[in-house]
N, C-alpha and C positions, 0 to 999 in steps of 0.2 A: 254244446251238442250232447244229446244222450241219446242207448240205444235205439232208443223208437224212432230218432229220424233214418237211420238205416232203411227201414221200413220205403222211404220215400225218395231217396237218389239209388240209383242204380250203383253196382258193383262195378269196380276196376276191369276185373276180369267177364265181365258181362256185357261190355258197349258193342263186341263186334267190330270190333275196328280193327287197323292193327295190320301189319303186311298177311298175308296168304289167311286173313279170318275166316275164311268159307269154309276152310276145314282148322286152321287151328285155333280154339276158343280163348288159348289161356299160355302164359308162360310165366315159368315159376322159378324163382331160386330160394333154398335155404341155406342157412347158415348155421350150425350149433358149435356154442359155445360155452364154456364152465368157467366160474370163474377160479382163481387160482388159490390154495389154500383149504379152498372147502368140499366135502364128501360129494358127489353125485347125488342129486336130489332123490333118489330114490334110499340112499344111505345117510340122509343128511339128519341129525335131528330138529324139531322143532325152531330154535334159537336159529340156528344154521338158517335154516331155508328162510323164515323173517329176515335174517341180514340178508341175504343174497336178492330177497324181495326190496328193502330199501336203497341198499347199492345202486341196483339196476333201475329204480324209478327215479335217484337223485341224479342217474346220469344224463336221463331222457334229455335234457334239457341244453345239450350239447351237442345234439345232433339235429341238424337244421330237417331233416326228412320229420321229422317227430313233434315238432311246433304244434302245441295243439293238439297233440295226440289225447285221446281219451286210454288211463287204465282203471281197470276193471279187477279188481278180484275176485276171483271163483266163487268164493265162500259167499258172497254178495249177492250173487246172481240165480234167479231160477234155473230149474230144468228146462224151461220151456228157452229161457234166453239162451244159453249155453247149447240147445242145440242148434238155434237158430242161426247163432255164431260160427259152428260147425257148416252149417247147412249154405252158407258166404264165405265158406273155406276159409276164415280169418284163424280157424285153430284144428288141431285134428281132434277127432272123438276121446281119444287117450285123456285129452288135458279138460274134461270133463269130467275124469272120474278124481274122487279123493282130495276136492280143491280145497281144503283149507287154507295153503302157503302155496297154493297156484296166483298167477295174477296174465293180464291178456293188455295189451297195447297195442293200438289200433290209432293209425290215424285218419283225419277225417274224410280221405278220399278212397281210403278201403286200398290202400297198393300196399302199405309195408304193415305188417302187424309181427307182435313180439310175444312168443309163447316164455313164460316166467316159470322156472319150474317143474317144468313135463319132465321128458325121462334127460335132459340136459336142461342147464342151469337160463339159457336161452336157446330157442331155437325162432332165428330173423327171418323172418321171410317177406319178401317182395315178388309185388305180382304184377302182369301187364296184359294186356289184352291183346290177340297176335300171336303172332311169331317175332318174339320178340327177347328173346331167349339175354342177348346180349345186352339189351337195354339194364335189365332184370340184374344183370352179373354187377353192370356200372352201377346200378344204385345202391345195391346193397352191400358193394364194395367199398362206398364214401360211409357209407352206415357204419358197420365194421370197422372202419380207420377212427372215424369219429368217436365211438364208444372203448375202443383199445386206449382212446387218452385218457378215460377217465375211469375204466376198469382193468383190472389185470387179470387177462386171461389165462388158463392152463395150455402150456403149451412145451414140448418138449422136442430140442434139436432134432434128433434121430426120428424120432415117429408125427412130429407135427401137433397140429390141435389135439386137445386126449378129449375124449368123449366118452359117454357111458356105452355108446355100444360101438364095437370093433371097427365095422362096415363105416362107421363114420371120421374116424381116428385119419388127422391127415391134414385134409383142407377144410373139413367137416360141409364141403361145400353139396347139396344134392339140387340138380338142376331139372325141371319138370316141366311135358308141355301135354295141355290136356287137346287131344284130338278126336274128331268126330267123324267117322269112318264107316257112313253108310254106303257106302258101293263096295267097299270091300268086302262088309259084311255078305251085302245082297248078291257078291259074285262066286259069294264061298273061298275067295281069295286069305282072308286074314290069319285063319289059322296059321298060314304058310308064312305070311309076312311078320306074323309077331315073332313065332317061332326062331324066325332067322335073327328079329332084333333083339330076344333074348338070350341068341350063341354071341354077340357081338358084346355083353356086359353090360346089357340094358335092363331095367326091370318094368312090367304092365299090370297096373291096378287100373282098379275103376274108378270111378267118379268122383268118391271123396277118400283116392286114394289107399296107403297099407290096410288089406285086411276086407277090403273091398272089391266084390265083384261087377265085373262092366255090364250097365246100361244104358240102355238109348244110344249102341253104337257111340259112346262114348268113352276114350281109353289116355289115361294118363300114364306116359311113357318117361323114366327118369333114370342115370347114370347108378351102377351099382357099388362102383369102387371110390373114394375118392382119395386115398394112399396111392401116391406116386406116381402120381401125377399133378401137373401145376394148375389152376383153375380156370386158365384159360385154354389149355387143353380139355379139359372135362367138356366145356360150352363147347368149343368145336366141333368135337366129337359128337354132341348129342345132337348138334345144330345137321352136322352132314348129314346122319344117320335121319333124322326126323325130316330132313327135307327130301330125303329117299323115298321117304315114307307117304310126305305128301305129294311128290310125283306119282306114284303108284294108285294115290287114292283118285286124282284128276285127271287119269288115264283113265282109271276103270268108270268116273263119272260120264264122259265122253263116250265111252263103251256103251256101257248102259243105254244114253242118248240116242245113240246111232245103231245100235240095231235092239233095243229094246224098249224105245223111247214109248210106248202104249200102253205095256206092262209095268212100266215106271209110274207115265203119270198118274193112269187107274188106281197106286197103290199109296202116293201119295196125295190126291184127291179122298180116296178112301179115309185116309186119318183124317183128314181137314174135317170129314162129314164125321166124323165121330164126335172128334172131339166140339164142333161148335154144335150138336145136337144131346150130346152125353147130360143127364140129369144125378147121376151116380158114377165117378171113376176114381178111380185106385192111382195112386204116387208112379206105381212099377208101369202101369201102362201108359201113363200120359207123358212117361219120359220116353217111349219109344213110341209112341203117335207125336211126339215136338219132334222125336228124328228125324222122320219124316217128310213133316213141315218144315225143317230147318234146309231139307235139302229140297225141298219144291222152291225157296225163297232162292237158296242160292245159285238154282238150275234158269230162273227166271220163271218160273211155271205162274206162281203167285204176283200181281201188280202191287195189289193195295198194303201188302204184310213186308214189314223189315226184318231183319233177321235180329236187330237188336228187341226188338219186341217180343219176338218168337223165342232169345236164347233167355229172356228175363223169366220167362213162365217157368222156365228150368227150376228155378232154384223159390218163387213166389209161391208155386205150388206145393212146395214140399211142406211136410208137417207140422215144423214149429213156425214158419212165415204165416201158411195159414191160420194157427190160432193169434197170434201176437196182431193180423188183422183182423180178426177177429176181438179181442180184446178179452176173452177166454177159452178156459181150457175144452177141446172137443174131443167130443169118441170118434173113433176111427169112422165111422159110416156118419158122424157129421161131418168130419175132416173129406170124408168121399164127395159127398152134397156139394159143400164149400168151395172145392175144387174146381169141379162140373159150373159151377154160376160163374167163378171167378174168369173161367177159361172162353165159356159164352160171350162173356163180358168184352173180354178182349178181342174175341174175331167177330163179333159182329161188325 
C-alpha cells in the first residue's frame, strides 16, 4: 500500500457512521509519549532523534493495531504529500515543518497513526467515526500497553508521563470530538454554549485543530488538563459535557424545523444550487455551502445524497487531495476550477 491509494478508500473518521453522527463527525484520542533517557525532540540532537526514529519503528511490529502499518519519513515526502496527510488529519501541521528526523505511521485503515518526533517523541493517536469517544480510549490503550513492552517511557511517580509541554505532563492523554454545529450557529446560540464549555476546562479549535479557526460550523472540542486526573475520568468528562452539547445542537435543529422550517430549507437548497452550478469556488466556501448540505442530508430535506458522500467532499476538496488527483501541482484558481468540476461531478 502506498500513499496514493489513500486517494481512493475513504477516511476512518469520514464514513458517517458511528452513534449520534448527524452531528458528531469524529472521535479522537492522543497519547504523548518520550521515551526515557533521551532530550525532547526539540532539544535532542541529530544522533538522538535517529535513535528514537529506529526504536519506535523496531517496536511497530508488536503491536497487533499496526500490522501492516505503512512509515513514512518526512524528509521523503513532498509538500504536496505532507499536506494532504494533514488535510486526513493522520498528523498535525506542526510535524510538517523541519522533518528531517520526523517519521509518520499510519495504518492502513486511517484509525491509528503515530507522529515520530513532533514536539514529543511520539504522539498516538486513534480515530473513530461517531461518538465514539470511549471506543478511541480502549484502542489506544492496548497500543500503549503493547509498545510500553518494548519501549521505555519517561515517566515519573509524582507528576506522571513528562512531556515537552506542561498541559500535557500526567496522562499525556488529550481526548477530541469534531462536531458540526449548524443550528447553533444559525440560532446565534454558540457563542453562549462554547463559552460555558470552555469555563468547564474544555478547549475549541477548528477543523484541523491548535492554531485553527472554525469552519463550516465545524468545532473540535477537547479536554485541557490531563494532570490529576485518571484517563477514564478525562473521557467521562468530555463524554457528559459533549453529549450536553449534542442535546443542545438537536433541540435547536427541531427549533429550526418547527418554526423556521421555510427559511431553513430555502437556505440549504440555496447551497445545493451553488455548489452543483459553481464553475469557480474557493476551499473557505465550499466548506460552509457542505454545512449546509450536510444538515439538509441529516434533516431528511435531501433523498438521493448520503451524508458519507457529502462529509467526504470535506476533506477531497481541500488543496493538496485536489492536486495529488490531479497528478500535479495547481494554482490556486486552478485548485478553484478543480473543485467546482469535482463537486458538479459528485451531485449530479
Amino acid at each position: 500500500m502506498t500513499l496514493d491509494d489513500f486517494l481512493h478508500q475513504e477516511s476512518e473518521w469520514l464514513k458517517g457512521t458511528g452513534p449520534r453522527s448527524n452531528i458528531v463527525m469524529s472521535s479522537r484520542t492522543r497519547l504523548a509519549r518520550n521515551l526515557e533517557g533521551l532530550p525532547y525532540s526539540h532539544w535532542a540532537d541529530k544522533k538522538q532523534l535517529e535513535t528514537i526514529l529506529d526504536s519506535v519503528r523496531g517496536a511497530m511490529d508488536s503491536v497487533s493495531f499496526l500490522k501492516g502499518s505503512m512509515f513514512f519519513r518526512m524528509k521523503d515526502l513532498s509538500d504536496i504529500d505532507k499536506v494532504f496527510l494533514v488535510e486526513r488529519h493522520l498528523m498535525s501541521p506542526e510535524h510538517t515543518r523541519s522533518g528531517e528526523y520526523k517519521a509518520l505511521i499510519v495504518d492502513p485503515k486511517e484509525i491509528v497513526s503515530i507522529m515520530v518526533n513532533e514536539e514529543d517523541h511520539l504522539r498516538i493517536q486513534v480515530l473513530q467515526s461517531g461518538f465514539n469517544i470511549k471506543e478511541t480510549w480502549r484502542i489506544i490503550d492496548e497500543i500503549d500497553t503493547a509498545l510500553s513492552k518494548k519501549l521505555s517511557f519517561a515517566y515519573s511517580p509524582k507528576w506522571g508521563y513528562l512531556t515537552a509541554c506542561p498541559t500535557n505532563v500526567g496522562t499525556g492523554l488529550r481526548g477530541s470530538i469534531m462536531l458540526h454545529l449548524p443550528a447553533l450557529v444559525f440560532t446565534a446560540q454558540i457563542e453562549r454554549v462554547l463559552g460555558a464549555t470552555a469555563k468547564l476546562g474544555l478547549n475549541i479549535r477548528g477543523f484541523y485543530g491548535e492554531g485553527t479557526e472554525a469552519s463550516g460550523n465545524l468545532f473540535q472540542i477537547s479536554n485541557q488538563v490531563s494532570m490529576g486526573r485518571t484517563e477514564d475520568d478525562i473521557i467521562d468528562n468530555l463524554e457528559r459535557i459533549i453529549d450536553q452539547i449534542v442535546s443542545r445542537e438537536d433541540s435547536s435543529r427541531n427549533t429550526l424545523i418547527s418554526k423556521n422550517k421555510e427559511a431553513l430549507t430555502d437556505r440549504i437548497w440555496r447551497a445545493y444550487g451553488t455548489l452543483k452550478s459553481a464553475h469557480i469556488i474557493t476551499s473557505r466556501e465550499t466548506v460552509a455551502l457542505l454545512s449546509a448540505i450536510r444538515l439538509g442530508v441529516d434533516l431528511g430535506v435531501f433523498k438521493d445524497l448520503n451524508r458519507e458522500m457529502v462529509t467526504e467532499l470535506f476533506i477531497s476538496t481541500q488543496p493538496a487531495h485536489l492536486q495529488k488527483l490531479s497528478g500535479k501541482i495547481l494554482t490556486a484558481e486552478e485548485r478553484d476550477v478543480k473543485r467546482a468540476d469535482l463537486i458538479r461531478e459528485k451531485l449530479k
